[in-house]
N, C-alpha and C positions, 0 to 999 in steps of 0.2 A: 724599528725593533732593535737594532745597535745597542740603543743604549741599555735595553731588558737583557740582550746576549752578555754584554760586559757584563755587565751583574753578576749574573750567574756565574759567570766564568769567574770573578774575582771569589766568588766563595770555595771553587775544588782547591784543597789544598794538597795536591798534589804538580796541581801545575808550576807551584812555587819551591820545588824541589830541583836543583840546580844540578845534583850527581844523575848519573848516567844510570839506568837502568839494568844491575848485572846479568850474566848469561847465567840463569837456574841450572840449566840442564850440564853445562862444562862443570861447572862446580859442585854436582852431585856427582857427575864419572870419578871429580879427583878424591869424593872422602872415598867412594870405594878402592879405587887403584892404588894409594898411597899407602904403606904400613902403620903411615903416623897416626895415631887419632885426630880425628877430626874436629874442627872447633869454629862454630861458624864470631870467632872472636877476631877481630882484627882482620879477615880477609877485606881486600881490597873490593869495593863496589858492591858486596855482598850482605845482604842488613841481615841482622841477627832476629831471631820469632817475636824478642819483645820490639823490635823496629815494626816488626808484620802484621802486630795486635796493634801496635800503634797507629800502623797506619790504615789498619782496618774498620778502626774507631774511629779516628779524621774520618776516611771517606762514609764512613754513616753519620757524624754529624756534619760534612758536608752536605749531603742527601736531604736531611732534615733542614738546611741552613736553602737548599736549591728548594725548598716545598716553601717556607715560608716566601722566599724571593718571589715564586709564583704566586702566592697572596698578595703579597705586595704590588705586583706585577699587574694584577687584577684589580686593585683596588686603585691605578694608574691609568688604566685603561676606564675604568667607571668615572673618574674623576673627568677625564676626557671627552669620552664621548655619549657621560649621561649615566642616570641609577637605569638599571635595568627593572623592567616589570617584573613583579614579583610569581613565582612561578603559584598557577590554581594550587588551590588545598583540597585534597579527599575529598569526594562527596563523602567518605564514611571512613571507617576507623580500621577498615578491612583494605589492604593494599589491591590495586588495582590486576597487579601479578602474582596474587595469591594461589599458588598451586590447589588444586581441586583435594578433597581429603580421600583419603584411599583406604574409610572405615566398610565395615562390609556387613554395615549394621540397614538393614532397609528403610529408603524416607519414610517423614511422615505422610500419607493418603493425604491426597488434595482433597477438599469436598466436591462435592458432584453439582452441576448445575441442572441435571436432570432429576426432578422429584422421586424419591422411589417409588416403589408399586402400588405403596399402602397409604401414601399419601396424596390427594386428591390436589389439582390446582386450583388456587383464587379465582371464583369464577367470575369473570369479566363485568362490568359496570353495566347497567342495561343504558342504552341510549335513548332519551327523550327529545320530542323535539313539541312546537308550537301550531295551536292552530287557531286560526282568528276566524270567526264567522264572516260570513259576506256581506252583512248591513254593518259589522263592523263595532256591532256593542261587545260582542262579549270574546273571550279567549281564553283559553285554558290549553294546560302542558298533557303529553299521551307518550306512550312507551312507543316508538318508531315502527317497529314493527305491527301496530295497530294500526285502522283501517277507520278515519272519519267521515263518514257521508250527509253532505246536506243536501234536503231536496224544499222546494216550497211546500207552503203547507195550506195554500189555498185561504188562510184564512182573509176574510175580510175586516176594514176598519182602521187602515191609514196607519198610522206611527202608532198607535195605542196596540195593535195587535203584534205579537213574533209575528216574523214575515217567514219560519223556514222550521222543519223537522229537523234535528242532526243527532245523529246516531253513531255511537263509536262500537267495533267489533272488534274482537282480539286476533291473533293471526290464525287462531283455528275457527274464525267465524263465527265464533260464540257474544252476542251485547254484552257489553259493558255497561252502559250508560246512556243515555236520552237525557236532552236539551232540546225543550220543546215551549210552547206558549202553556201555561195555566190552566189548569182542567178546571170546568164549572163542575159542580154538586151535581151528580147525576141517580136516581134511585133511591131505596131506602139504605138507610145503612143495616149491614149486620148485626147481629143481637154483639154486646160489648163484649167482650173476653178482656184479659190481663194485657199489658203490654207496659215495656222497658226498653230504657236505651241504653245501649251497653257502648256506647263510643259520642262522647262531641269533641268539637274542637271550637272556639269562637274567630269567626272569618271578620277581617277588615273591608267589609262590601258596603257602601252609603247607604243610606234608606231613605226612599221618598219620605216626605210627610204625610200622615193621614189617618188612618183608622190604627188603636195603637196596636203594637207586636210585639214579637221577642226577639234577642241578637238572631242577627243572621249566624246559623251554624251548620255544618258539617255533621251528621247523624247517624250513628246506623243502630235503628231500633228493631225489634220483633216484637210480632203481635201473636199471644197463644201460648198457651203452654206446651202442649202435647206439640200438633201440626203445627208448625211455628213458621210464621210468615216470616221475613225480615225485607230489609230494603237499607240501602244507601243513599243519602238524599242532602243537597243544600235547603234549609229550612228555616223562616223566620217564624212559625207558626206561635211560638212562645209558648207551646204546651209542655205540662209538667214533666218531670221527667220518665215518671212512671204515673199507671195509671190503668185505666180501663176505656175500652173504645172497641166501636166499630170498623171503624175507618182512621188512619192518619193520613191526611193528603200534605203532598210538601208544594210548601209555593215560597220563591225568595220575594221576598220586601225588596224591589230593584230601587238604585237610583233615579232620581226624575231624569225622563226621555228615556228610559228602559223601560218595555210592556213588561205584563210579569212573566215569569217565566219559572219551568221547573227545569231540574240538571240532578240525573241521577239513576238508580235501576230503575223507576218506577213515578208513578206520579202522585198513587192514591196506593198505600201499604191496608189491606182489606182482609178480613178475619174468613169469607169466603173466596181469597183468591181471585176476585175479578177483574185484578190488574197483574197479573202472574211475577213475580220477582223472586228474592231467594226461597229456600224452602230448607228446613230442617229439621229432623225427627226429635230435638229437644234443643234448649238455650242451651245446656250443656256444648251440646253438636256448633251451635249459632257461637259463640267464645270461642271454640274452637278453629273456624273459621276466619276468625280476624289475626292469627298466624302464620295463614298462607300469604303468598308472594301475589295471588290475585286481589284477596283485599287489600293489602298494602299497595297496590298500585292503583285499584279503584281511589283507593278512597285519596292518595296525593295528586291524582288525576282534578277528583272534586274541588280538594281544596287548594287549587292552582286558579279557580276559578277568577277572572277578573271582568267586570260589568263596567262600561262607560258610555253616557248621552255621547252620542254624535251631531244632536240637532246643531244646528247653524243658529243663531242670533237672527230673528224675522225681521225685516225690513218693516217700522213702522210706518204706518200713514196716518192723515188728517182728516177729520169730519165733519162735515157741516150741516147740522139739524136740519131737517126739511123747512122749518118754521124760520131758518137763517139767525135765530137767537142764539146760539155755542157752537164754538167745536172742540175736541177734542184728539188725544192722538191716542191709536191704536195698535196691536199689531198687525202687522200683516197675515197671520195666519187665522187671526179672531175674525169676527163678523159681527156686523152693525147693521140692525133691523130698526124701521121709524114704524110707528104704529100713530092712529088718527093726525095724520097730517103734521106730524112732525111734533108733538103734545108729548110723546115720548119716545125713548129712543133707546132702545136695550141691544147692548154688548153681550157676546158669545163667544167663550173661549173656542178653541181647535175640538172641540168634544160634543159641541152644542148646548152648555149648559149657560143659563143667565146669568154672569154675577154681578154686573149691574145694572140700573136702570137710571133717565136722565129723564127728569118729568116735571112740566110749566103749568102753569096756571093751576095751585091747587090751592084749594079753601078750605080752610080750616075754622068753621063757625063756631065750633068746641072745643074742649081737651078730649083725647080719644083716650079716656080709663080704664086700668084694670085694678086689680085688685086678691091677689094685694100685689102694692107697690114692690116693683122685684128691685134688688141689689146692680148696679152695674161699676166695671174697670174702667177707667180709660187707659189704653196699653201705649199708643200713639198718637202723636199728633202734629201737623206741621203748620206753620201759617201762609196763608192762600191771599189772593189780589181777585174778590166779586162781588158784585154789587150787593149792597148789605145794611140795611137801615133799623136792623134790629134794636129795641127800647127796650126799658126795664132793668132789672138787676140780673136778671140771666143771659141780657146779651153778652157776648162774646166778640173777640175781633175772628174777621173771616177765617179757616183753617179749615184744613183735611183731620178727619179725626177717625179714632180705632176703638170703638168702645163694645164692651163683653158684657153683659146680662146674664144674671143668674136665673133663670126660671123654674129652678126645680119646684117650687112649691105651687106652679101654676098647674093644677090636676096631674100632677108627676107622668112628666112630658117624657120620652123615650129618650131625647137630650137635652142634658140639664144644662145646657149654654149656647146661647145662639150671641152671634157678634153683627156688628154691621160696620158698616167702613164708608165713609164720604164725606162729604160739606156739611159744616155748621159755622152756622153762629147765634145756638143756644146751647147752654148747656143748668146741668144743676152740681155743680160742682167734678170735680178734679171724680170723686169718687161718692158714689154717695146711691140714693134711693129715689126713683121717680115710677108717677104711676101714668106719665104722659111720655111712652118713650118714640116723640117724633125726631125725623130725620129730614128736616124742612130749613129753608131759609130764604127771608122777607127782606127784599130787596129789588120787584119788581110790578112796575104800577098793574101788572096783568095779576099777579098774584104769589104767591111761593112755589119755591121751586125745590128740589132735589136731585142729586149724584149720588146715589146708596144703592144698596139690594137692596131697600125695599124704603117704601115712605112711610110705612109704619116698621118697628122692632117688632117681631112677633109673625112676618108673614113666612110663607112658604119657601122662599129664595134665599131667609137671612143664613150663615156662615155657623154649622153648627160643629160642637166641639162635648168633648167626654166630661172635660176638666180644665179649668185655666190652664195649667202647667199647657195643654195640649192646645192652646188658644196663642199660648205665647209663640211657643214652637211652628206655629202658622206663618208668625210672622219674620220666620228665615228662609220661609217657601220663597221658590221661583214667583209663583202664583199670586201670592200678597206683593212681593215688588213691581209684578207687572202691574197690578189694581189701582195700587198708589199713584204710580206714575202716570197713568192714564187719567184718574181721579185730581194729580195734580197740574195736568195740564190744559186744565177745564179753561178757554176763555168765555165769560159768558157781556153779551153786548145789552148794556142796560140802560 
């Protein structure tokens, strides 16, 4: 620091003043004492006022000249040992020592974080939670505080039947809802009255194939004018919207490996009340209704609804005709009956119904005619490896084959389409008209043989259907895949 102190020091200019500094005070006694007038001119050691501004001025631009030295000073010291960090900036434009204001004007009111008196709070979410049945098909969503019971429901009939009653209550014990197996037609129905649905929704729920229907949906209709039934219900029944009736029963259209099943107030919506469900003194009243907070939760209850087969894939097996001529592969949950010694051999889905039959030695001395010749499709077909020595211009090479017959002009049958499904190799074209519709093929020194429901088109067992469109649609079934496969793994030993 020496060299900062010299500095400084070489700027007071006072230091560099050589004369002695006079005695003030001696020399103020003598102007008074003396008669002479006094003249601060020419005294010895004594400076005159313009000497005293003079040097009152030096020492302020000394002072001035020692401030910048300190700049300098500072900027030596930086140079040395480093820029200094730059000092933080405000968080705000308001200094951090800002004296408080000492106005006597009153804040402004904070807001309140308590609601006033007149205002009501947001009333809280309701909490829903899940509940799955115990076989496991079906699940739907319920407000927590509600109450789901399932109990068995005794029915008999393997996988085809619900296995379980479930019933949901609200927290004051009041039904909501039943999830139950399918009600049969029970009684006459009441004389018809009016009815309307004043709510659907359409649900994404699979539909088996079969007998046809309407989307699966979400309903709540009433039945009556005055005493007005109503009911909430999932429904694939495909009934108008409005109308007149006795009865509405709701049944869902389930996916294959779901029995049917109903879900809702009620099963059967009845113009005498014999399934008790809502009740209201007019449709006005019933409209009215679907603004409260318990139809809105029935009814997203409902339509939370979700159906899934749980079946397992059956372990298939092999079978070998009594007679040791074919086998073929099965499921394992199907059944294989031989009748006369092994001559035939009919297949049994899980239900007990025939749908096909495997049958040797048959003679065919005639064409077996009708009249008139009906119309037929062929929708499928695939080519097969069995003994086959068919001649003529209608034979065919060996194949699994899908063909649909129109029969309606046969005395206007109840179903205007029966189908058959199995082995050939005859045919009369791709499409066309025959009044010989057999399902045989010649290829065995014992006689003709068949793999079809039936050895003739036209028997009791054959595949019957509303409408082509609904014949096509067959053949996305579970049911026709299984047929196929089993149909095409016919070996037969010739």
């Amino acid at each position: 620091m020496d060299r900062i102190k010299k500095l400084v020091a070489d700027t007071d200019p006072l230091t560099h003043d050589a004369r002695p500094v006079p005695d003030g005070e001696a020399a103020l006694h003598r102007m008074f004492a003396e008669p002479e007038a006094f003249s601060d001119d020419g005294l010895p050691g004594v400076a005159s006022l313009d000497e005293v501004r003079r040097r009152r001025r030096a020492r302020l631009a000394g002072a001035m000249t020692v401030a910048v030295a300190a700049v300098a000073a500072g900027v030596l010291i930086a140079t040395n040992l480093g820029s200094p960090a730059p000092a933080p900036e405000p968080a705000s434009s308001v200094s951090a020592t800002q004296a408080p204001s000492t106005s006597t004007s009153a804040p402004a009111p904070t807001p309140s974080a308590t609601p006033s008196a007149t205002t009501a709070p947001p009333a809280a979410a309701a909490v829903w939670t899940a509940f799955k049945a115990s076989s496991g098909q079906a699940t739907f969503e319920h407000p927590a505080d509600w109450t789901v019971t399932e109990t068995p429901s005794g029915a008999q009939g393997g996988t085809d039947v619900w296995p379980s009653d479930i019933t949901v209550t609200n927290a004051a014990g009041k039904v909501m809802a039943r999830l139950q197996a399918a009600p049969h037609a029970s009684g006459p129905a009441p004389a018809a009255v009016p009815y309307q649905t004043l709510d659907a929704v359409t649900l994404d729920i699979p539909q088996s194939v079969g007998a046809p229907t309407g989307p699966t949906q979400f309903k709540f209709r009433v039945l009556g004018a005055a005493a007005v039934q109503g009911a909430l219900t999932i429904d694939s029944s495909g009934l108008p919207a409005s109308g007149r009736a006795g009865m509405l029963p709701s049944s869902i259209r389930t996916p294959d490996g779901v029995p049917a099943i109903t879900f809702g107030t009620g099963q059967v919506l009845a113009a005498d009340g014999r399934d008790p469900q809502l009740k209201f003194a007019s449709v006005a009243e019933a409209k009215a209704y679907m603004s409260s907070q318990e139809y809105q939760d029935i009814k997203r209850m409902l339509i939370s609804l979700e159906l899934r087969s749980i079946q397992k894939a059956p372990v298939w097996k092999k079978h070998t005709t009594a007679n040791g001529l074919a086998t073929f592969d099965y499921p394992g949950n199907w059944n294989v009956s031989s009748r006369e010694y092994g001559r035939y051999t009919d297949v049994f889905d899980q239900s007990g119904r025939v749908l096909l039959t495997l049958g040797f030695n048959q003679t065919r001395n005639r064409p077996n005619l009708i009249s008139p010749c009906t119309p037929y499709t062929v929708l499928d077909s695939a080519a097969m490896d069995f003994p086959s020595n068919r001649q003529g211009e209608r034979a065919i090479p060996p194949q699994f084959i899908f063909r649909v017959w129109d029969v309606s002009q046969l005395g206007q049958p109840a179903v205007p389409f029966v189908g058959n499904l199995g082995i050939a190799d005859e045919s009369w074209g791709t499409d066309g008209t025959t009044c010989d519709p057999q399902n045989v093929v010649s290829g065995l020194a014992s006689g003709e043989y068949f793999f079809a429901q039936n050895y003739n088109t036209g028997g009791e067992n054959d595949l019957k259907f509303q409408s082509m469109d609904e014949a096509r649609r067959y053949m996305e079934t579970a049911e026709f895949a299984t047929l196929k496969r089993i149909v095409m793994s016919l070996k037969v030993n010739g």
